[in-house]
Structures are given as C-alpha cells and as structure tokens.
Phi, psi and omega in degrees: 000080170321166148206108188249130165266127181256148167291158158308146233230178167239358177297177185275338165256117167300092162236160178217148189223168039004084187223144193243144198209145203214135206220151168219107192246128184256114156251120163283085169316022225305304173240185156318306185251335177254119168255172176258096146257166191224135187233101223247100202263148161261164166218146170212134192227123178263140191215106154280165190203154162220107174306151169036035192037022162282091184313308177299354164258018181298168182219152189242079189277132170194147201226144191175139158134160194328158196233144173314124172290140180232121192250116205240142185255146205224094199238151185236129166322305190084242198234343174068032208020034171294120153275145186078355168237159168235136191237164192224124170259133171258148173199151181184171185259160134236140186250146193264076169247042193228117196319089192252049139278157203261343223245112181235152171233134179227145184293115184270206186298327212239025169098315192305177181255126162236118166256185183203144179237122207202054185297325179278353184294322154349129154316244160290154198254008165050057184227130162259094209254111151266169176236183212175128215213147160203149164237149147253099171307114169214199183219151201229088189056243195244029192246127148220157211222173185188151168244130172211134192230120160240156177221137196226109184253122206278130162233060191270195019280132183290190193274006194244355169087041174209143177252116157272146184297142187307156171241139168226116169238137173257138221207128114244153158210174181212140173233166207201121176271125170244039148192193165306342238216309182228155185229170188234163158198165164212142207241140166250163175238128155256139172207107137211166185229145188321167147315137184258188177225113203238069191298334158295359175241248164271017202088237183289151195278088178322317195279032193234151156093163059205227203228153205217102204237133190222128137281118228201081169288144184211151176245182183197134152208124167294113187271347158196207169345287179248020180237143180196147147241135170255152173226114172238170181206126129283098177273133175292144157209031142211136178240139187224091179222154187276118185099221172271348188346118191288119190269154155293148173262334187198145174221115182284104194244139169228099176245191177201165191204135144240158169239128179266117152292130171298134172302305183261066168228179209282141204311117162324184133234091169226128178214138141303116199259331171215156164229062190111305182320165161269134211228108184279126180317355204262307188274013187215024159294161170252115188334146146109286194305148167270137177260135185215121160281119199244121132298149200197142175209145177323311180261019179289069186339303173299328180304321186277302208303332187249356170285335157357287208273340150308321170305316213267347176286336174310292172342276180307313183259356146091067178227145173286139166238113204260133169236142183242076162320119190255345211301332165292012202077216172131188176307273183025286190292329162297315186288337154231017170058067188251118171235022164216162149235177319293178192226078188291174203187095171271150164223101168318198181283327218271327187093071145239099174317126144313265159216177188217101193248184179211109173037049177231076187313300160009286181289333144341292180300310206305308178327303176266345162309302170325301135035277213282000000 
C-alpha cells in the first residue's frame, strides 16, 4: 500500500496531492524457471488546487478506481556461468484497464464550473506499454544483495490525445536477517522518466519527466513459512524534474504476502535441519527417497521467487526436503562452500549424491529424470 505524499508546488496553482495505492499482486509458478505475476493496482488521489492562488476558485480534485494492470512472465537465467550468482529476465505489459480520461468539471469555493484536464492524476494513462527487465542475485557474508533494471516503454498518444513519457529504474539492495522473525534492508532506487505529451495542448507537458534518486530503508517480519509484512519508505535525496513538477516528500509502502496451499495435495517431508549449525547431510537422507537439500536464507529474493515450485515439485515426485537455513550465517556455510542461496544438494533413494546447483530446480527434475 504506497502512500505518496507531495509538498505544495512554487507554481502560480497552489497544489498538494495525496495518493494512495493499494496493489494485489497474483503469483504463479508455471515451472522451476518460469513465473507469473499479475498486479491488480487501486489508486485513490486526493489533489486540491487553487488556480492562480485565487482561494475562491478552489477546487477539491480527487480521482479513485482500478488503475492499470500489469502482468509481468519471470523466467531464471541461473548463474550464466557467473558463480554464486542468479539472473532473471523479465518482460511484461501494462494494460489500460484503468480510467485516464483526464478532462473534468469541478465545482469551486465561489459556485463556479472550473475545468481541469489532469492525465497524471488519473487512475490509468489507457497505453498498452511493455516491459523488459533483468535481475541478479547473489550473497555477500550474511547480505544478500541484488541489480535489478526495468524499461516500460511508452506507446501512446492514448485515446485521449496524450502521451505519457517512457520509464526506466534501477534498484540495488541488500538484506540481512536480524533475528529469527525479522530481517532488514535497504534499497537505493534511480527512476527516470521522459517528458509526457499533451497533442491538445502545447505539445510537451513542462511539468513531467526527469530523475529520481530514493533511499528506501525497509524491515520484513515473518510470521511463518509462507507469510511475512514488509514496511519500508521511500526517501528522495536527489531531484532533477522538469517545471513544477509535484515531488514526493515520501512514499510510504505496507505490504503482506501469503502463500496457498491446495487443500488436498499430499503431505510434504519438509524439515528444517539446521540454522546455520554444522550439519551432516548423510544423517538426514529419507530412507527409499530422493532427498533435496536447500540451503536458504529469509532474505534471499530468489529464494522466495522459487519456493512454490520447490513446494509443489517435492510434492508431485515425492521428495523429502531438508533445509538448511543461513541467513545468519553459521558454520554451515564453510562446512559445505555455499557462495549462493540458494543452494540444492540431491541424494538419490541409494544415499548417492547427484547432484549440486545454485538456483536451477530445473536441473534438478533432469537429475533425477535421468536417474530413474
């Protein structure tokens, strides 16, 4: 749930905005390597204005309702013969199922009709925009860290005679568990975006566009497996924008994540094994079974991004799954030369190691497909 707050502007309209965004994001496992997400945005924007600081023409603007979706497919690269790292490519739309007419009349202080044409304001900008994406994973001591580049290329003018301007962001961070429960991080964010276009007006919008540098301290606590809330705020601490342009003062985020289970599919053999400790793998095959080991650790992104399909491939082949939690570090990670998370480890039905990958379930099923 963002909440960004903007400050009063230096323009001759006196504005301050509010906007608030309530985001429901659907994830899919389709594979090892391939996800879904589908991201079902609310918008609510409180904008008040005073045309020309005339208090008697104010006006009380506010716009709310579904905002465009965006579904993005997530598929992993594996290490590129990178070691200790995992890369991810993305690509995806936003679909204009969200209102962008911009053009309204509103009632002011003094009775009159004032209109306002008001496209950023807008639930949706009515663009059909891919995207195009890449991530890296890795682990740095008891840090795990991540690059990540997106491009949202604007293919307007929309039905409404406006172009919003293209977007590009870069994101690194890192995180750290500072207890069983909770972990910390922090992100720097670069975002920027073209100039928009207003073909009913003057052409280019001055007040739109430039660049954005954010610090974005964040905590997460986990309430079991599959559930955790994050709270993080994004702060600015560099601005380059074109005009007047309304800056955030903050942009405040509270999310929560569950994970669904089928009611009826067949009981895991999922155990924790370690915390760290040293542990040997040998005493903790399952008789009969293939045993697949996971090093892991709570802030590990790739890690979350594959458990799904780590739940449900256990499941379906009827593999025990032993986890070796790291995020605190420990003995462990010397005591098996884990330079990634995650880190699988197969043991046929025989106690005969297979094999040993960094974030390829993929090669996993082929292991033991081979195997058999």
């Amino acid at each position: 749930m963002p909440i960004n707050g903007s400050s009063r502007g230096p323009n001759a309209d006196v504005e301050s905005t509010v906007s608030r965004t309530f985001l429901t994001t659907l994830t899919y496992a389709a594979s090892p390597k391939l996800g879904f997400d589908l991201v079902l945005p609310y918008k609510d924007t409180y904008a008040p204005k005073t045309p020309g600081g005339n208090d008697d023409l104010k006006i009380w603007r506010q716009y709310a309702g579904m905002g465009d979706a965006i579904l993005l497919a997530r598929y992993g690269l594996g290490s590129l013969g990178a070691a200790g790292l995992n890369f991810q490519a993305t690509l995806g739309l936003r679909m204009p199922t969200g209102k962008a007419n911009p053009d309204r009349d509103w009632i002011a202080r003094n009775g009159e009709t004032v209109h306002a044409r008001d496209p950023v304001l807008q639930p949706g900008q009515g663009q059909w925009d891919p995207i195009v994406g890449m991530r890296v994973d890795g682990k740095a001591g008891n840090f795990d860290w991540f690059l990540s580049g997106m491009y949202r290329h604007s293919t307007g003018p929309n039905g409404y005679a406006y172009n919003y301007g293209s977007e590009a962001q870069l994101v690194a961070g890192a995180a750290c568990s500072l207890s069983d429960r909770w972990d910390a991080s922090l992100m720097a964010n670069f975002i920027h975006t073209d100039m928009d276009t207003d073909f009913r007006k003057s052409g280019a919008v001055k007040n739109t566009g430039g660049d954005w540098l954010y610090l974005t301290p964040g905590v997460r606590y986990r309430w079991d497996e599959g559930s955790s809330t994050d709270l993080s705020v994004m702060i600015p601490v560099y601005r380059n924008t074109n005009g007047n342009i309304l800056n955030p003062e903050f942009v405040l985020s509270l999310s929560s994540s569950f994970r669904f289970d089928t009611a009826n599919a067949p009981t895991l053999d999922d155990k924790t094994i370690s915390r760290g400790e040293e542990v040997a793998l040998e005493e903790h095959l399952a008789a009969g079974k293939w045993t697949l080991f996971e090093f892991r650790s709570d802030a590990c992104a790739t890690c979350a991004a594959l458990e799904p399909s780590l739940v449900r491939m256990a499941r379906d082949e009827g593999i025990a799954l032993r986890r070796v939690d790291i995020t605190r570090g420990g003995a462990a990670v010397k005591q098996h030369d884990i330079g990634a998370t995650p880190t699988f480890i197969l043991f046929d039905p025989d106690g005969v190691m297979r094999l040993r990958v960094e974030g390829d379930l993929e090669a996993v099923r082929k292991a033991m497909a081979g195997s058999r």
